[in-house]
N, C-alpha and C positions, 0 to 999 in steps of 0.2 A: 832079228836082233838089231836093236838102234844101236846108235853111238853112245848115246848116253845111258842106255842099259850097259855095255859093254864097259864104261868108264862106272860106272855104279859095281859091275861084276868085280871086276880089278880091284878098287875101293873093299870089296868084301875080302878078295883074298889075301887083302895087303894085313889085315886082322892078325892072322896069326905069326907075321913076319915082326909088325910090331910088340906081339906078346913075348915073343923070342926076342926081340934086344931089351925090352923092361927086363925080364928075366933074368938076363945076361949080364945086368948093368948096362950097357949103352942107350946110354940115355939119350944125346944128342944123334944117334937115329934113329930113337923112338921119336922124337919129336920134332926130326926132319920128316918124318914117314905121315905124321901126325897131320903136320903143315901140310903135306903131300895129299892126303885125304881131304882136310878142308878144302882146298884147291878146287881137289878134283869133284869133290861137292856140288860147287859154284858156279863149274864150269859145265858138268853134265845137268844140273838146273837149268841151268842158263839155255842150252843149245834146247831140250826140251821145249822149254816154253819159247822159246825165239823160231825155233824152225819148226813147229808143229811135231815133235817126235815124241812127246809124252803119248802112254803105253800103259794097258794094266798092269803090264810086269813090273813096268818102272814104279809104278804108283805103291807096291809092294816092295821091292827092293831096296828103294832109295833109305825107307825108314828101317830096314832090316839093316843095312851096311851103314849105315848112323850108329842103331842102339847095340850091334855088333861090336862094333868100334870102341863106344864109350863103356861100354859094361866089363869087356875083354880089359880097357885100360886100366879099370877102378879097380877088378878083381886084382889082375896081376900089381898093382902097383897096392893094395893091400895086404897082398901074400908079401912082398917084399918088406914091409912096415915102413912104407913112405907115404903111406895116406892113416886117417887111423879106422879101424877094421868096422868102427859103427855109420861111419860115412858110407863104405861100402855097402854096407848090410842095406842099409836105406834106401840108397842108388839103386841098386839090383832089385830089392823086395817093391821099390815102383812099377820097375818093369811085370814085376811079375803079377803084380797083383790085378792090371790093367790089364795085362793078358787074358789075367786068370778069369778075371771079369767079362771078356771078349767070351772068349770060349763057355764059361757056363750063361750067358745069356741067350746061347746057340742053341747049346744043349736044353734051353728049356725055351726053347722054339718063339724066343723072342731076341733076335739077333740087332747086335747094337753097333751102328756105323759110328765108329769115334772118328771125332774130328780132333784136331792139337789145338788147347786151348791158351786164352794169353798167355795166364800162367806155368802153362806148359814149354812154351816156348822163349818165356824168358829161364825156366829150370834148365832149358837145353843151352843157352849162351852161356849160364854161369859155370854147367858141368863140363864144356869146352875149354872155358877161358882157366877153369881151376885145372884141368889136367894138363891145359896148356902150360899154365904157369910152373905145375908141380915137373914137366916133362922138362921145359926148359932150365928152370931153375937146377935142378939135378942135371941137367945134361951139360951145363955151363960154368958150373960148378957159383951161381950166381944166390946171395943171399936176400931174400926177402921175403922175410916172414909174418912183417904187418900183412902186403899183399896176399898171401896164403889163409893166411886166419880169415882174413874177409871175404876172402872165396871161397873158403870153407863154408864160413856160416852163410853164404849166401847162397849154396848149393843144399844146405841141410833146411835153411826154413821154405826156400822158392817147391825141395822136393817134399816138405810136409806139406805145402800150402796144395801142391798139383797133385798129391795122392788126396786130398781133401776135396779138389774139382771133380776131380773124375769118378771119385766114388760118391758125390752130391748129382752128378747125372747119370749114371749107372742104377741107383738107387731110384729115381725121377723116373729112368726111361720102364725097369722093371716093373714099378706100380703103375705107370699110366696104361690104361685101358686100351686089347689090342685095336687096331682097326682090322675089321671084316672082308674079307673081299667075297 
């Protein structure tokens, strides 16, 4: 077990600590916890690739204790009606649709290594920066609601444009012809 598997592991259990202060109202250590998770992101990356300790575990966990993280925040902060419940539906029905996708390309014995595409990875900064803002902003008792609306809609087209990639190469890798061995 690395370091930075173990700083990824922590990262996944800090998940439901953060769901219990959304929950709660406290907000500002939802969003100190938050901050705490990006950190600790950047830094168990960071040592990874710098010291040679990237791992298959890691290669698997890192994106679990991400989409843990952000899906736990979107739900709980829509059950509370601080985000609105179709943003949610969206965010989460990504996740699952790409799964969903994962798993039956398995099952029909043409299995599909996804990689994270541009678009994918700019969906990931803006569903960040928006929970960030909704976390902070609520936790600070701070008003700003241009900024929310444009993270909003920046999170609603980034996440139709990247269920639109992924189901454009899904579809792509399902029809191209298998190779033989």
């Amino acid at each position: 077990m690395s370091i930075p598997n173990l700083i990824t592991l922590a990262r996944i259990l800090m998940v439901p600590v953060v769901v219990w202060a959304i929950a709660s109202h406290t907000m500002w250590l939802a969003f100190v916890l938050f901050l705490v998770a990006g950190v600790s992101d950047a830094v168990d990356g960071f040592l990874a690739k710098r010291f040679g300790m990237t791992t298959e575990l890691g290669a698997y966990l890192d994106p679990l204790a991400d989409k843990a993280l952000i899906v736990s925040i979107y739900l709980t902060l829509g059950i509370n009606g601080d985000i609105p419940p179709w943003l949610v539906i969206l965010v989460v029905s990504r996740d699952i649709l790409i799964v969903g996708g994962i798993i039956l390309s398995w099952l029909m014995d043409n299995p599909l290594k996804i990689k994270p595409l541009w678009v994918s990875k700019l969906n990931t900064v803006a569903q960040i920066a928006f929970a960030c803002v909704v976390l902070g902003s609520l936790g600070f008792n701070l008003q700003v609601p241009t900024l929310r609306l444009v993270l909003m809609g920046a999170v609603a087209v980034l996440t139709l444009l990247s269920i639109g990639a992924y189901l454009n190469e899904w579809v792509r890798h399902m029809n191209a012809p298998k190779a033989h061995s």
